[in-house]
C-alpha positions as CSV (number, residue, x, y, z in Angstrom):
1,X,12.6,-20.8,-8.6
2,X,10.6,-17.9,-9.3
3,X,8.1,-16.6,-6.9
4,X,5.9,-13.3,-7.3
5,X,3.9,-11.8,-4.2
6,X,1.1,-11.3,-6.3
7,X,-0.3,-13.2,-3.5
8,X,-0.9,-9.5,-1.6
9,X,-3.2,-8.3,-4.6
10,X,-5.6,-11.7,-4.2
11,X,-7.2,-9.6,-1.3
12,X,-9.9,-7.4,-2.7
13,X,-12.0,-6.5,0.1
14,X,-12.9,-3.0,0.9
15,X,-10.8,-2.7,4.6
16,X,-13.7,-1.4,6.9
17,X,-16.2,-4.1,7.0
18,X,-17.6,-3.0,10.6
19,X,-20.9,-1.2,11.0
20,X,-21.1,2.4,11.6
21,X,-19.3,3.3,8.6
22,X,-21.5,5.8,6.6
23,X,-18.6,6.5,3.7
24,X,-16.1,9.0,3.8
25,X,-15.9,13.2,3.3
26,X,-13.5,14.1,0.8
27,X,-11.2,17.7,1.1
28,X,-8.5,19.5,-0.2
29,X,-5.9,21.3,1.0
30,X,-5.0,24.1,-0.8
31,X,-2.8,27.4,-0.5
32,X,-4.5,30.5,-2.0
33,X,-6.8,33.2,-1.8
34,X,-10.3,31.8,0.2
35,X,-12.2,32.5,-2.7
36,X,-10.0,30.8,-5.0
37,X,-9.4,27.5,-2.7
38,X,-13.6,27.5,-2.1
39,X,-14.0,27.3,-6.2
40,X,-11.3,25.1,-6.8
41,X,-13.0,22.5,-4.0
42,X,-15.9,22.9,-5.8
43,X,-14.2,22.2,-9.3
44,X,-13.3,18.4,-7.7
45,X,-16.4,18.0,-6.5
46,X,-17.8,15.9,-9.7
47,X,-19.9,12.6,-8.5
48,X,-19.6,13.5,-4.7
49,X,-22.2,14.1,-2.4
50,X,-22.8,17.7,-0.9
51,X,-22.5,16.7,2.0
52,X,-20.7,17.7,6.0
53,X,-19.8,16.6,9.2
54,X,-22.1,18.3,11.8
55,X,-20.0,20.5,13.1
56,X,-18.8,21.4,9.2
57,X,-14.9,21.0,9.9
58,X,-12.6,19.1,7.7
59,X,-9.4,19.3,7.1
60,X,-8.7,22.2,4.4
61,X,-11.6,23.0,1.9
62,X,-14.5,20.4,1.4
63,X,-15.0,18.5,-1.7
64,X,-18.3,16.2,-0.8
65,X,-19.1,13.1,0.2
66,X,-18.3,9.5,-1.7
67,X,-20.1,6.0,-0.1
68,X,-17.7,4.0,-0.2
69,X,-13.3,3.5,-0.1
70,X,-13.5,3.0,-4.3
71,X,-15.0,5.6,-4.8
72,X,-12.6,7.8,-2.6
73,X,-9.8,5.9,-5.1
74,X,-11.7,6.9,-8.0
75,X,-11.8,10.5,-7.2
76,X,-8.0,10.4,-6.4
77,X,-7.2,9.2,-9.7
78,X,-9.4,11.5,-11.4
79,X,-7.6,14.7,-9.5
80,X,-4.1,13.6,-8.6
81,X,-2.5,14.7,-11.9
82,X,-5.7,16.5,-13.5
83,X,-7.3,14.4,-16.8
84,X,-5.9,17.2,-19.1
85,X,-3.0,15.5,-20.1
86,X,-2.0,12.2,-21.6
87,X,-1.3,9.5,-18.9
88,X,2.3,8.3,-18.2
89,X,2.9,4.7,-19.4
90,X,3.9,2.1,-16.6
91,X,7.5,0.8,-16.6
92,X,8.4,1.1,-20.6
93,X,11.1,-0.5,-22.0
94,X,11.9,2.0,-23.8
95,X,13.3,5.5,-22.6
96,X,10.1,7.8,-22.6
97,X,10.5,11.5,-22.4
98,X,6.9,12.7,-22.6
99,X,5.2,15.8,-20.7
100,X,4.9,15.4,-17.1
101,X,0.9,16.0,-15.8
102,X,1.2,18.9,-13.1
103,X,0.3,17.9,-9.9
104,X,-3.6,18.6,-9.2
105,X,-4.1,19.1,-13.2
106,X,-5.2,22.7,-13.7
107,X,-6.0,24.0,-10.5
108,X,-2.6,26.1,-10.4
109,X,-3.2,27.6,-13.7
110,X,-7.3,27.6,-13.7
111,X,-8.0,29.2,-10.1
112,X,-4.1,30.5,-8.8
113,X,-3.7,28.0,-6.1
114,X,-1.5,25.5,-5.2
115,X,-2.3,21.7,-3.9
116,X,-0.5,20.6,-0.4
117,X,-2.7,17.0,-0.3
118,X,-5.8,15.9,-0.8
119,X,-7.8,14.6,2.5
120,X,-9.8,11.5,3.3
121,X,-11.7,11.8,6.6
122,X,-14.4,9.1,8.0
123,X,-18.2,9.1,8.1
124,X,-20.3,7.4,10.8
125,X,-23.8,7.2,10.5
126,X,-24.4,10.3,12.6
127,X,-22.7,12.5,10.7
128,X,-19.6,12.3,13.0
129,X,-15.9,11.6,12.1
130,X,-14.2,8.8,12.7
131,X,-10.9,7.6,12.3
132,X,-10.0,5.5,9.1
133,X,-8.9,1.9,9.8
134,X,-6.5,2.0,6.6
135,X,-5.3,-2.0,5.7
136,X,-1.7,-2.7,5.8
137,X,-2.5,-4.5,2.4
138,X,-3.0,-1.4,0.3
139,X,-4.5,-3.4,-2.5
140,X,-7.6,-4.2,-0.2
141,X,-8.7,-0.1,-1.4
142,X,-8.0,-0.6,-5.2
143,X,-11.1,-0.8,-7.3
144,X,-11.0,-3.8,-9.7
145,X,-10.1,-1.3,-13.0
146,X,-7.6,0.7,-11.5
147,X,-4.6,1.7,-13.3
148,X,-2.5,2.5,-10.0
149,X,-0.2,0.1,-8.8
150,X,0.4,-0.5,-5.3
151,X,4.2,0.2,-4.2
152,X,6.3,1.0,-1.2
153,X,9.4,3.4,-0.7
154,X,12.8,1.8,-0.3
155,X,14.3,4.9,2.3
156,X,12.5,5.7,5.5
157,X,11.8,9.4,4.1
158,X,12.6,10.9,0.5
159,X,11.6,13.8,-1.2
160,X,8.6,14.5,-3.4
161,X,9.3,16.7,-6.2
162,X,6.8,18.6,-7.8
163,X,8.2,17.4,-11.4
164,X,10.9,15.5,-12.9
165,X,14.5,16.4,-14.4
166,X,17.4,15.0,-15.4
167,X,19.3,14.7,-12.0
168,X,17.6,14.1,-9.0
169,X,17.4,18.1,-7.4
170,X,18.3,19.0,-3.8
171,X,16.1,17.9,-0.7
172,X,15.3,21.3,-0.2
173,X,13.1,22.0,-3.6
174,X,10.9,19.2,-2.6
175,X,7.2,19.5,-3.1
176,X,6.6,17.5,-0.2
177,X,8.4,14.5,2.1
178,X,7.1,10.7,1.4
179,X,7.4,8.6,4.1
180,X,7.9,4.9,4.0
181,X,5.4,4.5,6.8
182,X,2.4,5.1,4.5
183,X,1.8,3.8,0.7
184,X,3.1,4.6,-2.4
185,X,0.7,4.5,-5.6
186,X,2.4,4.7,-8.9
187,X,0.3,6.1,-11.6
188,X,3.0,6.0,-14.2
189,X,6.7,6.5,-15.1
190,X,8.9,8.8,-17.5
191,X,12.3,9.5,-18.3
192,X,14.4,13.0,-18.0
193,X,17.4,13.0,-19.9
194,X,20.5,16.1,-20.1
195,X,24.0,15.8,-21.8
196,X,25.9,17.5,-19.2
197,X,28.8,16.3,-18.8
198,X,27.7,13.4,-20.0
199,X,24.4,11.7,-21.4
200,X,22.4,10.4,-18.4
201,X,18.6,9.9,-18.1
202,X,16.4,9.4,-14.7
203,X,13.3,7.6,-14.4
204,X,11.2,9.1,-12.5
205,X,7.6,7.2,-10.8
206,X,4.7,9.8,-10.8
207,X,2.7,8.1,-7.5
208,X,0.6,8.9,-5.0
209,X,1.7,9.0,-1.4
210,X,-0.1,8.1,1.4
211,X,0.6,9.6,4.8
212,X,-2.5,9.4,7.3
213,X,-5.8,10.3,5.6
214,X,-3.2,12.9,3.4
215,X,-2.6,11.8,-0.2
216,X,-0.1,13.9,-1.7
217,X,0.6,13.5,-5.6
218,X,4.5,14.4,-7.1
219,X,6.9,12.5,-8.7
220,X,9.8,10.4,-6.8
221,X,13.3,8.7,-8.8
222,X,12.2,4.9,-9.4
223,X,15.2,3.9,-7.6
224,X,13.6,4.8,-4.4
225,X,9.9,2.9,-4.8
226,X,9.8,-1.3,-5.3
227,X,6.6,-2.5,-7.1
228,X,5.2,-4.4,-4.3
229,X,4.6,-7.4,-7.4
230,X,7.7,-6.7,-9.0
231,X,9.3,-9.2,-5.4
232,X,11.0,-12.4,-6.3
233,X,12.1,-15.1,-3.4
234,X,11.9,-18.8,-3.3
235,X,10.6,-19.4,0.4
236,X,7.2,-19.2,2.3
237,X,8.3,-16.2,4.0
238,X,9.2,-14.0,1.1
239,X,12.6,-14.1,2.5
240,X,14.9,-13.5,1.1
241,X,13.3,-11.7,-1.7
242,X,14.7,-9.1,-4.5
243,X,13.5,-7.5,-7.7
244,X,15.2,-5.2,-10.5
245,X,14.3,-1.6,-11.1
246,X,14.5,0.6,-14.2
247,X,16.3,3.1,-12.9
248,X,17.9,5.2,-15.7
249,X,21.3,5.4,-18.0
250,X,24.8,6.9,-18.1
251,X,27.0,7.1,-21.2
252,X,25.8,4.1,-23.5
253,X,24.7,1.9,-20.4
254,X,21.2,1.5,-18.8
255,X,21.1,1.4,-14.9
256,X,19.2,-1.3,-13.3
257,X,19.4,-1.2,-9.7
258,X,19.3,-4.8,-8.0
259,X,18.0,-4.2,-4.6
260,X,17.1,-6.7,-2.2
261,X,16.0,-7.5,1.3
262,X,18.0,-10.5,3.1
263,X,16.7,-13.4,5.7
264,X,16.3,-10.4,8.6
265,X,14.5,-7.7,6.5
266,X,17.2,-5.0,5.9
267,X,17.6,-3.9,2.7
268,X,20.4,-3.5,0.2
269,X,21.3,-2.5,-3.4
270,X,23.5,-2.9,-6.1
271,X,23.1,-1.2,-9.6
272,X,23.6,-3.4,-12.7
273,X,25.1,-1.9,-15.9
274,X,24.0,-3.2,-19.5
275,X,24.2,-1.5,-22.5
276,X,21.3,0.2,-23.9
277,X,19.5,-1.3,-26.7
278,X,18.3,1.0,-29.7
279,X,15.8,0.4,-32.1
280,X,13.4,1.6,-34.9
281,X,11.3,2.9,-31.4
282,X,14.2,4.0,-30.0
283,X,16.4,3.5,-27.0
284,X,15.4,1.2,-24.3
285,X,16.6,-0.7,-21.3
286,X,18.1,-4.2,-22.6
287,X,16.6,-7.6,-21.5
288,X,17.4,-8.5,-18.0
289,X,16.2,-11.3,-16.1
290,X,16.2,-11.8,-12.5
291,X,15.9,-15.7,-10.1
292,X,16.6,-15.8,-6.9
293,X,17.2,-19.2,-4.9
294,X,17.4,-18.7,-1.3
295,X,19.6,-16.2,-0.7
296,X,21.3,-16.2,-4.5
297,X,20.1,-13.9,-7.0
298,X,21.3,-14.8,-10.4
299,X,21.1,-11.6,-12.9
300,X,21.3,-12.6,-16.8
301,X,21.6,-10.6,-19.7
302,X,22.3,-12.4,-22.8
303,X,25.5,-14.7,-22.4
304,X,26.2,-12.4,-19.4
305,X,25.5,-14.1,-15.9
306,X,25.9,-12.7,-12.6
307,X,25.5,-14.9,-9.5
308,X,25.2,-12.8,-6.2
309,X,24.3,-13.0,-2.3
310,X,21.5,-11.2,-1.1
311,X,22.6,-9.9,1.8
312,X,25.2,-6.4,3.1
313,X,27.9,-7.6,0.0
314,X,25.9,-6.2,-2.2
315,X,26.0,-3.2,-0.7
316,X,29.7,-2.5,-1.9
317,X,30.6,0.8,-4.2
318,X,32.4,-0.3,-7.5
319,X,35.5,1.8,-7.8
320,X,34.8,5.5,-9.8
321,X,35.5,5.1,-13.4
322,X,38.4,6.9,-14.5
């Protein structure tokens, strides 16, 4: 039996339904000269209100003021990655190696600084802050048209890079560290692909994180964030549940990695090798299909069947290849 939590997204209720709530005051913060950061605030500053707390602090360089938690989502979308660029395509099929929008757009190139995260702070009626009651069910803040997609990160920590490659770099050039504690918005996904020593792509998930009020934009490998849709289980309590992610290739075979959570919540993984399909549009991950039965997952691709328990056995390293 197939079973999607699509259930989470039937919730479309803005999450702060209690009085006193008078919007929310939008900043950035930035690293650069003062006079650079004040003009590239006032760059994002399209459709908010000129508006400050009383005593004028927020965090970083302020923006304005929006009305309401859609319109905060709105102007996140609109700045995360800039509007100069093409947008990303969400989980292709087929390998897409396509420019990567810059974090924060043009504001590196236009005005010489650099984006560390762009801040949500609340407004009461007063002209006070207050502290944002943020909903566990992250689709509650999604305007209807949005083309984000809510997500979660599989680690506790990982790091945000400020751009994709080929191999996944070293923890130490990350742009920033996502935390599984907050929410992960992915925006879209591309491939990076090198030939040394082999041929091997990543897929990379340009998101959104969101740690606190901070939402800091980079791009994370797919393998660490599960669609929170993408979940597949065959009880009530979404337990045991599993899903297959695009992950990348090596050699002639695409990687999907099988990762699961068992009856008790802990997660595990297990990549799934099929050879790469090409075509007139190119090369492309092959047809996979995922069910999962209680605790049985059974993983198909063409006359190929794979029947596996969803719990630590999955966990198990193949030997290396020769």
């Amino acid at each position: 039996m197939l079973l999607s939590l699509s259930l989470w997204s039937a919730l479309a209720l803005a999450p702060e339904p209690t009085a006193d709530k008078a919007g929310y005051w939008l900043s950035v913060d930035l690293i650069g000269p003062a006079a650079a950061r004040s003009e590239a605030a006032f760059s994002l500053s399209q459709d908010t209100a000129p508006r400050s707390p009383r005593d004028g602090r927020l965090p970083g360089q302020a923006v304005g003021h929006v009305a309401d938690i859609y319109a905060v989502v709105t102007w996140l979308e609109r700045h995360a990655f800039g509007t100069e660029t093409k947008r990303l395509p969400f989980d292709p099929p087929m390998l897409h190696e396509a420019a990567a929008p810059a974090v924060a757009g043009t504001l590196r190139d236009a005005f010489g600084v650099q984006l560390r995260a762009m801040v949500v702070t609340g407004a009461t009626a007063a002209g006070d802050r207050r502290p944002i009651e943020w909903p566990t069910d992250a689709t509650r803040i999604m305007p209807p048209d949005t083309g984000w997609h809510v997500a979660a990160l599989l680690p506790d920590a990982a790091p945000l890079f400020a751009a994709p490659s080929a191999r996944v770099p070293r923890a130490s050039e990350r742009f920033a560290l996502a935390r599984r504690r907050g929410d992960v918005f992915v925006v879209g996904m591309v491939d990076r692909c090198g030939d040394d020593p082999k041929p091997h792509c990543t897929r990379w998930v340009q998101a959104v994180i969101r740690d606190g009020d901070r939402f800091v934009p980079g791009y994370l490998p797919a393998a660490q964030v599960a669609l929170r849709d993408r979940w597949i289980s065959s009880t009530p309590e979404n337990l045991p549940r599993a899903q297959l992610i695009r992950a990348g290739s090596r050699d002639t075979a695409a990687l999907l990695l099988l990762v699961a959570r068992d009856a008790t919540g802990a997660l595990h993984r297990k990549t799934i090798e099929a050879p790469l399909e090409r075509g007139s549009a190119g090369v492309g991950f092959p047809e996979v299909t995922l069910d999962v039965s209680a605790d049985r997952a059974t993983v198909t691709h063409r006359e190929t069947v794979q029947v596996l328990t969803l719990d630590a056995t999955l966990d198990a390293r193949p030997a290396p290849r020769e």
